[in-house]
C-alpha positions as a Python dict, from the first residue, in 0.01 Angstrom:
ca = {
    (1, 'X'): (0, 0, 0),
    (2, 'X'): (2, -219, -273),
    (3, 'X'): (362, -166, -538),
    (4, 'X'): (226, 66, -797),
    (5, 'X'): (358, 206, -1142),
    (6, 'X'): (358, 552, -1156),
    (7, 'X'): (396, 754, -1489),
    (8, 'X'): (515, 1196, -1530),
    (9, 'X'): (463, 1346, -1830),
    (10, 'X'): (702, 1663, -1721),
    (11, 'X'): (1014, 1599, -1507),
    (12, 'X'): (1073, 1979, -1422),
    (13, 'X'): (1019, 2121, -1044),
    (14, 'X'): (704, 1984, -916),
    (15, 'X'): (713, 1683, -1185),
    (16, 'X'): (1033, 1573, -1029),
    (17, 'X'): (969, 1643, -664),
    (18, 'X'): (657, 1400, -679),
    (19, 'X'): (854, 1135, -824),
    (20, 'X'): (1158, 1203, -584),
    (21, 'X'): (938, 1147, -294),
    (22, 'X'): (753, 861, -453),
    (23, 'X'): (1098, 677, -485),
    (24, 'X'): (1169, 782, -103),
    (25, 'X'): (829, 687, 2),
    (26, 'X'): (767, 390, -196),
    (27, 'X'): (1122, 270, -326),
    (28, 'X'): (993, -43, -459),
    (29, 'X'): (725, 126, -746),
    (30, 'X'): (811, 155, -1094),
    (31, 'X'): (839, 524, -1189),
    (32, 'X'): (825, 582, -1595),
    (33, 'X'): (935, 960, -1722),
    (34, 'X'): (868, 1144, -2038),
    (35, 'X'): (1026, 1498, -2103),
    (36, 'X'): (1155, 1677, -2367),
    (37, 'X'): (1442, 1801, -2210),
    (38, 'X'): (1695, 1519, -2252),
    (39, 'X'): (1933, 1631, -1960),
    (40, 'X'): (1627, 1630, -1709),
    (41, 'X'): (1556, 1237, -1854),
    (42, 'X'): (1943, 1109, -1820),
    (43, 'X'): (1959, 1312, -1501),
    (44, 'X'): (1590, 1133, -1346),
    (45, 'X'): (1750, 786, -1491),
    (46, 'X'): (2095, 882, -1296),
    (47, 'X'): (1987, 949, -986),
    (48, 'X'): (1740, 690, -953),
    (49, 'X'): (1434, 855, -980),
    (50, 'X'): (1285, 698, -1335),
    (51, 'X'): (1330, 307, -1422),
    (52, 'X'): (1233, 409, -1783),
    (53, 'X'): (1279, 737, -1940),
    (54, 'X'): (1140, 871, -2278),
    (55, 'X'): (1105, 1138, -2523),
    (56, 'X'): (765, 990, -2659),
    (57, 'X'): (437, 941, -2519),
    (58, 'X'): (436, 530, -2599),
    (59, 'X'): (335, 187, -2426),
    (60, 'X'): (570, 233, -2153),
    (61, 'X'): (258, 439, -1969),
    (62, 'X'): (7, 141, -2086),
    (63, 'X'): (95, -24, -1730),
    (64, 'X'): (42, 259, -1539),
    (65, 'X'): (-144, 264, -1187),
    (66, 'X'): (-122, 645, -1160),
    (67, 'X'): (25, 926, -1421),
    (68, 'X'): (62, 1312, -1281),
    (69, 'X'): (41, 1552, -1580),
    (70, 'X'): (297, 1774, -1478),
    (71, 'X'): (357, 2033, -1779),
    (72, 'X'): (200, 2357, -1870),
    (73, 'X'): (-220, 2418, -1825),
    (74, 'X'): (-262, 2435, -2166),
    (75, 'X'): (9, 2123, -2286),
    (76, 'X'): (-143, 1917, -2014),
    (77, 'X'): (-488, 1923, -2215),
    (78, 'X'): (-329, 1777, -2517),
    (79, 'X'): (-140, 1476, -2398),
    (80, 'X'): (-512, 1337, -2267),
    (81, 'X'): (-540, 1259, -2596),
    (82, 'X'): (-282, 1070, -2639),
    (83, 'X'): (-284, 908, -2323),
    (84, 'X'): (-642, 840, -2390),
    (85, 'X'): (-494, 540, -2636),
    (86, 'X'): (-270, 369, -2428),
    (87, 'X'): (-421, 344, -2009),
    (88, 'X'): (-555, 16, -1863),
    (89, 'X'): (-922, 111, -1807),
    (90, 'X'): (-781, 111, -1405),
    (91, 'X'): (-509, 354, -1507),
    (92, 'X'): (-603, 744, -1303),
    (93, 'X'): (-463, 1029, -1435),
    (94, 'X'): (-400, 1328, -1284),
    (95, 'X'): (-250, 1690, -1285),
    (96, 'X'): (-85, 1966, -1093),
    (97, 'X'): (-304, 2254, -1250),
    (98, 'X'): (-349, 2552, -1084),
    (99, 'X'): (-682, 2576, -1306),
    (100, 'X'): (-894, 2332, -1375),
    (101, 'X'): (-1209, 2419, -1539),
    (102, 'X'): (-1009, 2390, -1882),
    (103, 'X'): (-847, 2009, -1842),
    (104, 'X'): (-1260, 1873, -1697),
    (105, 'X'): (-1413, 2026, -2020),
    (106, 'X'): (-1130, 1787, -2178),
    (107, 'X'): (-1180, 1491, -1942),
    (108, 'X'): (-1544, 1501, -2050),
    (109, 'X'): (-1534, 1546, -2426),
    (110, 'X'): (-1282, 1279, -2434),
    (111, 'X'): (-1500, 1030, -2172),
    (112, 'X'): (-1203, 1000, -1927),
    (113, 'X'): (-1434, 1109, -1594),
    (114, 'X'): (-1396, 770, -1461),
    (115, 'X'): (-1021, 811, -1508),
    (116, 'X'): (-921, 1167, -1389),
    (117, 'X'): (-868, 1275, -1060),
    (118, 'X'): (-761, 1642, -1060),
    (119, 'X'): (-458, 1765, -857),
    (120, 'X'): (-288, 2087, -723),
    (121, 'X'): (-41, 2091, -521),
    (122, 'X'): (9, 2411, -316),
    (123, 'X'): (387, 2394, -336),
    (124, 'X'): (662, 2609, -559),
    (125, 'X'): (976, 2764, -580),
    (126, 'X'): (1150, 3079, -753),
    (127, 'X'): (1308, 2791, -940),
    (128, 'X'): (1248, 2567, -1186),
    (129, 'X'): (1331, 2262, -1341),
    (130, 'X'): (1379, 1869, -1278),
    (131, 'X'): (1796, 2034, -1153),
    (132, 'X'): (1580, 2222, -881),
    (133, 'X'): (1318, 1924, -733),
    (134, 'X'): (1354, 1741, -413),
    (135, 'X'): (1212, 1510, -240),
    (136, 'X'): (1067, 1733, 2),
    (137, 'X'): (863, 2010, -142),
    (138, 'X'): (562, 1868, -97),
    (139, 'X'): (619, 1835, 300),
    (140, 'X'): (295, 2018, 518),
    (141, 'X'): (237, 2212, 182),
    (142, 'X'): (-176, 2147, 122),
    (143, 'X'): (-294, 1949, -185),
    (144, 'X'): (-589, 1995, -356),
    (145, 'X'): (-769, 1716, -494),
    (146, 'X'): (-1062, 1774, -740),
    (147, 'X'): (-1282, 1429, -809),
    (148, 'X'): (-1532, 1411, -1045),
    (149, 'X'): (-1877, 1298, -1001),
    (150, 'X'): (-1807, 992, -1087),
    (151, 'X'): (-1435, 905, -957),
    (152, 'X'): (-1432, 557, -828),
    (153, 'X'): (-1446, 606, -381),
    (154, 'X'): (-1193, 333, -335),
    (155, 'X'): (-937, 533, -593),
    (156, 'X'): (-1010, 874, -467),
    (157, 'X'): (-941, 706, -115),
    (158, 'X'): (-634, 550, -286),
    (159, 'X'): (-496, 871, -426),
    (160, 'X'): (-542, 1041, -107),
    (161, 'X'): (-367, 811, 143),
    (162, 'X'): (-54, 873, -137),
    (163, 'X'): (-75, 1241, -105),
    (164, 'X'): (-52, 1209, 276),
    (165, 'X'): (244, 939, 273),
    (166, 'X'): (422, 1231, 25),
    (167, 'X'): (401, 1440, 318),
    (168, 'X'): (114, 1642, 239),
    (169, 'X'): (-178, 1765, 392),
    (170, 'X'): (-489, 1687, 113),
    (171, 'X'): (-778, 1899, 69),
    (172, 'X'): (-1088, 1716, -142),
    (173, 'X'): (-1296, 1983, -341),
    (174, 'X'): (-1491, 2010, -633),
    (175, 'X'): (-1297, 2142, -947),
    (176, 'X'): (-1512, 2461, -997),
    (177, 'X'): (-1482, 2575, -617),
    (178, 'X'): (-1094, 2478, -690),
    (179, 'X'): (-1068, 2775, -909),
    (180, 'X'): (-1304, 3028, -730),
    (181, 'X'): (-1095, 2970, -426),
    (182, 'X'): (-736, 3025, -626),
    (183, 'X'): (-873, 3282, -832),
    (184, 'X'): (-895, 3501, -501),
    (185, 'X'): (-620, 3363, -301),
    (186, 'X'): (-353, 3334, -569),
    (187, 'X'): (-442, 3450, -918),
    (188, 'X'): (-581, 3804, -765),
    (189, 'X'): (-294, 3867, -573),
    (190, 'X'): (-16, 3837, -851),
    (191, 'X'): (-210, 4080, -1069),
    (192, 'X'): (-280, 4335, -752),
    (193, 'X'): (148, 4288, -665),
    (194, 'X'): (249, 4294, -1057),
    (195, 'X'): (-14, 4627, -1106),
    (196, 'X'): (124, 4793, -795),
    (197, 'X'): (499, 4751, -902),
    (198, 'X'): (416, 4916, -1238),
    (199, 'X'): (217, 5152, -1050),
    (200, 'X'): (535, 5308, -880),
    (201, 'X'): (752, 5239, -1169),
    (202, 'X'): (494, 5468, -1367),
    (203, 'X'): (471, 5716, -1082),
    (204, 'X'): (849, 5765, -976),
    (205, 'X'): (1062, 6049, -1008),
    (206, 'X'): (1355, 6097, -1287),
    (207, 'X'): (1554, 6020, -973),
    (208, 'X'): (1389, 5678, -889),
    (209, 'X'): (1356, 5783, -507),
    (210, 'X'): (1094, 5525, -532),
    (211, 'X'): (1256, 5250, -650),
    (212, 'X'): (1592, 5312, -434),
    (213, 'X'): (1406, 5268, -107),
    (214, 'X'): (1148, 5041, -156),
    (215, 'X'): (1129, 4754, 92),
    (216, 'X'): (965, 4663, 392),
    (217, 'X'): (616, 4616, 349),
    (218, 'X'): (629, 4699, 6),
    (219, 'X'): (920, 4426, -116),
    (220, 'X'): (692, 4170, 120),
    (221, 'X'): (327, 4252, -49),
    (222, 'X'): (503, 4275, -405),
    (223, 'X'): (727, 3970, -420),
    (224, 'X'): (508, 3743, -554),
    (225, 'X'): (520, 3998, -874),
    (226, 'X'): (849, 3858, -970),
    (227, 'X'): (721, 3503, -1076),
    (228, 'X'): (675, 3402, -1461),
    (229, 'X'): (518, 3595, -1678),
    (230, 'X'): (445, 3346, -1955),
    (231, 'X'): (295, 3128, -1635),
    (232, 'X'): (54, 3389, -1551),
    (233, 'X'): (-66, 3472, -1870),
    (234, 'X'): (-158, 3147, -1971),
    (235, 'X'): (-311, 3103, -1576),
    (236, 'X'): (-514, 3467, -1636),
    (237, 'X'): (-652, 3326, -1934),
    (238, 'X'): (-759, 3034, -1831),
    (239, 'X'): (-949, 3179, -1505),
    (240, 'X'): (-1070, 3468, -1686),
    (241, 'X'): (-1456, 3433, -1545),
    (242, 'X'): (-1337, 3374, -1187),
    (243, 'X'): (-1052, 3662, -1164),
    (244, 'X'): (-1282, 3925, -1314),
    (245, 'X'): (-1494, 3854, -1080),
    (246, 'X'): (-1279, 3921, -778),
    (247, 'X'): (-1105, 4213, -972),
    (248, 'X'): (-1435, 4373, -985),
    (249, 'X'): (-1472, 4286, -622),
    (250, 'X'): (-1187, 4439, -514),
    (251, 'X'): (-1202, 4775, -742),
    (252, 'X'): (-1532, 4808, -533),
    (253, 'X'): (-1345, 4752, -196),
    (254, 'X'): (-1143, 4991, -295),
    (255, 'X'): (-1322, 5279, -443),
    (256, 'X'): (-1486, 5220, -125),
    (257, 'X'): (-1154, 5330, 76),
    (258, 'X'): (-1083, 5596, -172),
    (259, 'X'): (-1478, 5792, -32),
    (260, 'X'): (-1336, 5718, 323),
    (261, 'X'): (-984, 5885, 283),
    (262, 'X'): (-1192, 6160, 65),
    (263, 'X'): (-1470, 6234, 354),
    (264, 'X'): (-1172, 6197, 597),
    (265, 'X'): (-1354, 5882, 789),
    (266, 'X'): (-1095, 5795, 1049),
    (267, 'X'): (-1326, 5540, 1155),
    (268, 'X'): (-1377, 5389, 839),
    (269, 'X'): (-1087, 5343, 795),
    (270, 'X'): (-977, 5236, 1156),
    (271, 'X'): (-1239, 4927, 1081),
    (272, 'X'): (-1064, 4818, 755),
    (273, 'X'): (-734, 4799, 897),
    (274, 'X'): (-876, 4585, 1274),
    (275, 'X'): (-1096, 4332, 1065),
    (276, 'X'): (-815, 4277, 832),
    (277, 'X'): (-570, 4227, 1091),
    (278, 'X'): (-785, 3985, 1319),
    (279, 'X'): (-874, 3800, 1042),
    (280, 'X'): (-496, 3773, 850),
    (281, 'X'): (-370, 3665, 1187),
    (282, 'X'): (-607, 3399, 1213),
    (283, 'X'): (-434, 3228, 932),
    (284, 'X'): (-195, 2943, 965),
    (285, 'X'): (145, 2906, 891),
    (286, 'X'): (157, 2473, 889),
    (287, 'X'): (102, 2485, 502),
    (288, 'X'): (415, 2539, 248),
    (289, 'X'): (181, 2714, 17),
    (290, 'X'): (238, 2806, -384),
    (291, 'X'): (523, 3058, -240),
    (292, 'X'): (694, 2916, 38),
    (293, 'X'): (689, 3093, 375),
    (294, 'X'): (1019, 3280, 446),
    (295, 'X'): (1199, 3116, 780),
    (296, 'X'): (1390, 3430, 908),
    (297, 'X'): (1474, 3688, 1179),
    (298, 'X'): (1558, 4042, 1193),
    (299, 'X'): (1881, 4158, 1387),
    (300, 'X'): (2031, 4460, 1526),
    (301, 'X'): (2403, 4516, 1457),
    (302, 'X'): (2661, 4806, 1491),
    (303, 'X'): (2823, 4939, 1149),
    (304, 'X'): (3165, 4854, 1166),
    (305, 'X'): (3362, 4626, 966),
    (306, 'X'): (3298, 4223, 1004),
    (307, 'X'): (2987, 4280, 1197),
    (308, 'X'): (2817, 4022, 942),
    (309, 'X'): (3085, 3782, 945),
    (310, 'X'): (3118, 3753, 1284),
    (311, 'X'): (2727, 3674, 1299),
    (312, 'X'): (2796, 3416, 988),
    (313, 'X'): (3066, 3278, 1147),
    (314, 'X'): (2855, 3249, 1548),
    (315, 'X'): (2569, 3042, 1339),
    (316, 'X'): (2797, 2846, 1111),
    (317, 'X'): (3010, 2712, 1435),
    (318, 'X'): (2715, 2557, 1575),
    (319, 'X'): (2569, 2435, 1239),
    (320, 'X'): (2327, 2658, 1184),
    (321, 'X'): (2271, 2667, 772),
    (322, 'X'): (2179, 3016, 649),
    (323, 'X'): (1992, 3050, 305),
    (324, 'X'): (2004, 3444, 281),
    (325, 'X'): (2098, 3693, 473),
    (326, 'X'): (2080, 4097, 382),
    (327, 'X'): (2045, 4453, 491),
    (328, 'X'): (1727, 4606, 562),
    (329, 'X'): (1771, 4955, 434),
    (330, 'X'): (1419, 5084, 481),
    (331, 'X'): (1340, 4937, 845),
    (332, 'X'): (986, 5117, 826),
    (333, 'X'): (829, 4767, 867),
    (334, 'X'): (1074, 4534, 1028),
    (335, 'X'): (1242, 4569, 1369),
    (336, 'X'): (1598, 4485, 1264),
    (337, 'X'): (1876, 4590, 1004),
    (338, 'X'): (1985, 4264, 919),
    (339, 'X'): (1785, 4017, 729),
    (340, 'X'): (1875, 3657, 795),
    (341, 'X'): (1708, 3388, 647),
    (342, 'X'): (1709, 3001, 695),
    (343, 'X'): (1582, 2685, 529),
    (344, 'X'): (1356, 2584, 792),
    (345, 'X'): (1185, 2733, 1137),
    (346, 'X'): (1344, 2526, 1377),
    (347, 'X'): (1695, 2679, 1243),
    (348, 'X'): (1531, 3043, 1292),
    (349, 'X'): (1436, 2942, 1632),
    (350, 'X'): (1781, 2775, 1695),
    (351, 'X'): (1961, 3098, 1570),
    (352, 'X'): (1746, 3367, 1725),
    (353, 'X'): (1808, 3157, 2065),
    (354, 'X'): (2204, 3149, 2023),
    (355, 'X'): (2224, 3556, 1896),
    (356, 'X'): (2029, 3623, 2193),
    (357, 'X'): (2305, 3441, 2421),
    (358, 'X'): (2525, 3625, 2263),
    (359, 'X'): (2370, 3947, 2376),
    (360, 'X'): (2223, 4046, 2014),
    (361, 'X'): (1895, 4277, 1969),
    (362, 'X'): (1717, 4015, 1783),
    (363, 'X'): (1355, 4005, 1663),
    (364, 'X'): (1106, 3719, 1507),
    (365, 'X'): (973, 3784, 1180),
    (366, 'X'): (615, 3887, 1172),
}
């Protein structure tokens, strides 16, 4: 791969995980970083992430090979602009949208087709910010890339053969299928988890019975409902077409359920729960995805004082780094009382292996 100059207008989470990896990957590029924030620039220029930091949008980017927009949807749209002025006509620009139908409507008013190749990676975190990137997020986690008609073969090839040496697995579609595809595999699901949270909020009892022993299967479906609600506003707004769409779609599916629990069809409703569970288990677990899969196992232990740090203590003696660990207080859907989460599988398998030794009731997470 030839050296290349790579410019990030936003050094926050994803932002500053690309260009951590990029200086892994490819230590001899030139890496130039604009954000606001100016302890996320002196803390890119520290560590060796950025060669050149700034606070402006300014000829540093006018060398350029690549430059990942990497703020909000909606800022992302204006700095085209202003990039617009200052690329070499062999400069590509990109993003990390989880929309796109918005920043294409810009690309073509402004006549940068030739010079846009759209990007989402499929990677997050809870976290945020440039103090919260590493150089591994992007690892196995799938990224979409959106050409447009007219993006340049050898460049889309190009852009793609970096996404895979960042440790990701790409996925080329076109922009608009981009945001069908999210709109019912992401955008849906945050409004069905945020809905059903305010659902039981709405419906508890003065004594919050609800909210003291919710978990299990409802913690797990709902989780998602803690993210950022500025995030998914702007997100909802800018998907509106495509998410009403499946809403509607789904308020069918389930009015449908609603006449099978009314005419008591056990059969019915037998069939919705076997299709959805051959088809949910056919899906794979390689890709880090917008919420990261949780690497943990479920274990039985006695009540009695240091139970949990003498498990702690069995794990952290062999090495074994734990990232969370907790009691399961409603065990209606998981087959242990203690929660214990890692950073990775192979440390699950590594622990559920040694508790087992050690004569432990331990189970995988499903």
């Amino acid at each position: 791969m030839r050296n290349l100059t790579f410019g990030f207008i936003g050094l926050g989470l994803i932002g500053g995980s690309i260009a951590k990896t990029i200086r892994r990957v490819y230590p001899a590029s030139r890496i130039i970083g604009y954000n606001r924030s100016k302890e996320a620039r002196a803390a890119a220029a520290s560590d060796g992430t950025c060669d050149i930091t700034t606070d402006q949008i300014d000829s540093n980017f006018s060398d350029c090979d690549y430059i990942f927009l990497c703020t909000p949807v909606a800022h992302n749209l204006t700095y085209l602009t202003s990039l617009k002025q200052l690329i070499k006509s062999d400069c590509i620009i990109t993003d990390v949208g989880s929309v796109k139908g918005n920043i294409y409507k810009e690309v073509i008013n402004l006549g940068l087709e030739g010079s846009f190749i759209g990007g989402h990676p499929m990677a997050g975190s809870e976290k945020t910010g440039y103090e919260n990137s590493n150089d591994r997020l992007l690892e196995n986690a799938y990224y979409v890339v959106t050409p447009t008609p007219v993006t340049d073969p050898g460049r889309l090839d190009e852009f793609v053969a970096i996404i895979e040496t960042l440790g990701a697995i790409p996925i080329v579609i076109d922009p608009s299928e981009h945001d069908r595809v999210v709109a019912a595999i992401s955008h849906l699901p945050h409004l069905i988890a945020t809905s059903l949270v305010t659902l039981v909020r709405d419906s508890d009892s003065p004594e919050e019975t609800m909210r003291l022993i919710a978990a299990g299967g409802f913690k797990d479906i709902t989780r998602i409902a803690s993210s950022s609600p500025e995030m998914w506003e702007e997100i909802c707004m800018m998907n509106r077409q495509n998410i009403s769409a499946f809403l509607q779609a789904y308020v069918d599916r389930l009015l449908q359920v609603k006449d099978e629990i009314d005419s008591a069809d056990g059969a019915g409703i037998y069939r919705l729960f076997d299709e959805s569970r051959t088809y949910r288990d056919s899906f794979s677990n390689a890709s880090a995805g917008p919420l990261k899969k949780r690497h943990c196992i479920y274990c039985d232990i006695i009540d009695e004082s240091g139970a949990i740090a003498t498990i702690a203590t069995i794990l952290a003696v062999n090495r074994i780094n734990l990232k969370n660990i907790g009691i399961v207080h409603n065990r209606e859907f998981e087959e242990g009382v203690l929660d214990i989460e890692f950073y990775d599988d192979a440390s699950a398998e590594s622990a559920y292996a040694l508790l087992t030794r050690y004569n432990y009731s331990v189970h995988h997470a499903k």
